[in-house]
C-alpha positions in Angstrom: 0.0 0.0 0.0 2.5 2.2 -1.0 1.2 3.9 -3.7 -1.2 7.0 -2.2 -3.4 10.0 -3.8 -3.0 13.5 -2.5 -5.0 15.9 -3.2 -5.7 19.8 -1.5 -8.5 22.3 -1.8 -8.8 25.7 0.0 -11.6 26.2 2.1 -13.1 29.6 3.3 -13.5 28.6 7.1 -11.0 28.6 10.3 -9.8 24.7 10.7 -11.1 24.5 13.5 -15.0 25.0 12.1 -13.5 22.2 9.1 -12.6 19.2 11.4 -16.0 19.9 13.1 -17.6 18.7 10.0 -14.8 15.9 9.2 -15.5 14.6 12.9 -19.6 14.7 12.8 -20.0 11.3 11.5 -24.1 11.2 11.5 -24.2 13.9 9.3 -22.1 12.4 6.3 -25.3 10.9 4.5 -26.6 14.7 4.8 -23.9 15.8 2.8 -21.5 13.3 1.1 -22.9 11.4 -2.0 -22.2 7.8 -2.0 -22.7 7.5 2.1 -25.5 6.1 2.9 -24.9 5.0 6.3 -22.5 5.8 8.9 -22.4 5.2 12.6 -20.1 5.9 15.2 -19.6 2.4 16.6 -16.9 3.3 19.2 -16.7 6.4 20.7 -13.9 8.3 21.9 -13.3 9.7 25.5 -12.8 13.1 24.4 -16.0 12.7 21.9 -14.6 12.4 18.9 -15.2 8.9 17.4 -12.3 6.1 17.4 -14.2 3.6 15.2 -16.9 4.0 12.9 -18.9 2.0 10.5 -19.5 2.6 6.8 -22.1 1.8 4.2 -21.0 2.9 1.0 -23.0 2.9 -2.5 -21.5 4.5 -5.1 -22.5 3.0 -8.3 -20.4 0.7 -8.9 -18.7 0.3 -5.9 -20.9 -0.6 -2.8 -19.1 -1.7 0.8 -19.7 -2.1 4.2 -16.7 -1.6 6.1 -15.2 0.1 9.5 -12.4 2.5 10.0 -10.3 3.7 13.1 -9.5 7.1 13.7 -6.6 9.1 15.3 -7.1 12.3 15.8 -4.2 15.1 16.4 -4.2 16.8 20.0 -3.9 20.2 17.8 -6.9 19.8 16.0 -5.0 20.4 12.4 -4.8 16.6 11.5 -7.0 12.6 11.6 -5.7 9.4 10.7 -7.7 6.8 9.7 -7.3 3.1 9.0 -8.8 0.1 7.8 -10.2 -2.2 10.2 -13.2 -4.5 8.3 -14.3 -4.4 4.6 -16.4 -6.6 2.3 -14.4 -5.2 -0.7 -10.7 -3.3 0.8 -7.9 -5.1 2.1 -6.7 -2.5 3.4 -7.1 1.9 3.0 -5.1 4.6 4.8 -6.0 8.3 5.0 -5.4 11.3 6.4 -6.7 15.3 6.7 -4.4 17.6 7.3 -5.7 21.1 7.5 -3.6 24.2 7.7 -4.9 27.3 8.3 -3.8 30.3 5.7 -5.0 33.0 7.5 -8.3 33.6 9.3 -11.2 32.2 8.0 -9.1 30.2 4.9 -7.8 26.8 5.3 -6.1 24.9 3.2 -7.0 20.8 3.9 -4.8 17.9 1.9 -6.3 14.7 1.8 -4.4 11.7 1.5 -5.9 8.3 0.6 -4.8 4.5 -0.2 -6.8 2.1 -0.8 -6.6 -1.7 -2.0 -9.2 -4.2 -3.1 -9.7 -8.1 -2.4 -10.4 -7.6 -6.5 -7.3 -7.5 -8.2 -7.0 -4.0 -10.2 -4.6 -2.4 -12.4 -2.7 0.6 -10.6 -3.5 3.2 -12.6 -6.9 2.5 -12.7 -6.6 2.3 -8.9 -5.0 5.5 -8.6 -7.5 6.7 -11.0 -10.2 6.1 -8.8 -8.9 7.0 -5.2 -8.4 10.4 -7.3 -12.0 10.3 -8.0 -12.8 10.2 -4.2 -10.5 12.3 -2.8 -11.7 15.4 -5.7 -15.5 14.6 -4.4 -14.8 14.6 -1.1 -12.8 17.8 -0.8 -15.4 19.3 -2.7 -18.0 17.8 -0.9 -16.5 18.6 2.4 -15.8 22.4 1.2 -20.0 23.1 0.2 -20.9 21.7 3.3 -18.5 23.7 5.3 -18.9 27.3 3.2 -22.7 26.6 3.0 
């Protein structure tokens, strides 16, 4: 899983209003298009979740799986990482937001992902590109409104 996709948008909002909206889990099928279930299945001591379950639909690609979060004690980064799938083998992200002056943020997202279906790399890379683009811009309507 060494291969990754980065990608980076600049949102109009402090980072701290950003990773309110990255760390509001029950919200996601409000706002992000192929969600359409997700649930905090084990919660964090200082309320921000350290496991939570997916179901994903879209289009093609439907999946059921569970990720575990690490969250920065700055509030400027989260980790996440595989922990169940019926489709990945294994996927690794991360948001790192860095705030450009007040209320502009630029957030990365890094993500890699690999299936239990074998698939060519750059069609792999192709497609973790395709996710990381929709969810920055996903994450940047909800958040500028």
């Amino acid at each position: 899983m060494t291969d990754r996709t980065e990608q980076s948008i600049v949102i109009n909002a402090d980072a701290q209003d950003i990773m309110s909206v990255i760390a509001d889990f029950e919200q996601y099928p409000k706002w992000v298009s192929a969600a359409r279930e997700v649930q905090v299945t084990v919660p964090g001591a200082s309320g921000l979740a350290r496991q939570v379950r997916f179901v994903l639909d879209a289009g093609v690609l439907k999946d059921n799986y569970e990720l575990s979060y690490d969250w920065s004690p700055d509030g400027t980064s989260v980790t996440w990482d595989l922990i169940s799938s019926d489709l990945q083998t294994a996927q690794h992200g991360r948001y790192l937001l860095v705030q450009q002056a007040p209320g502009s943020t630029k957030v990365t997202y890094e993500l890699s992902v690999n299936l239990s279906i074998p698939m060519i790399g750059q069609l792999k890379r192709r497609a973790e590109k395709a996710i990381t683009d929709a969810a920055l811009k996903e994450l940047k309507k909800r958040v500028e409104g």
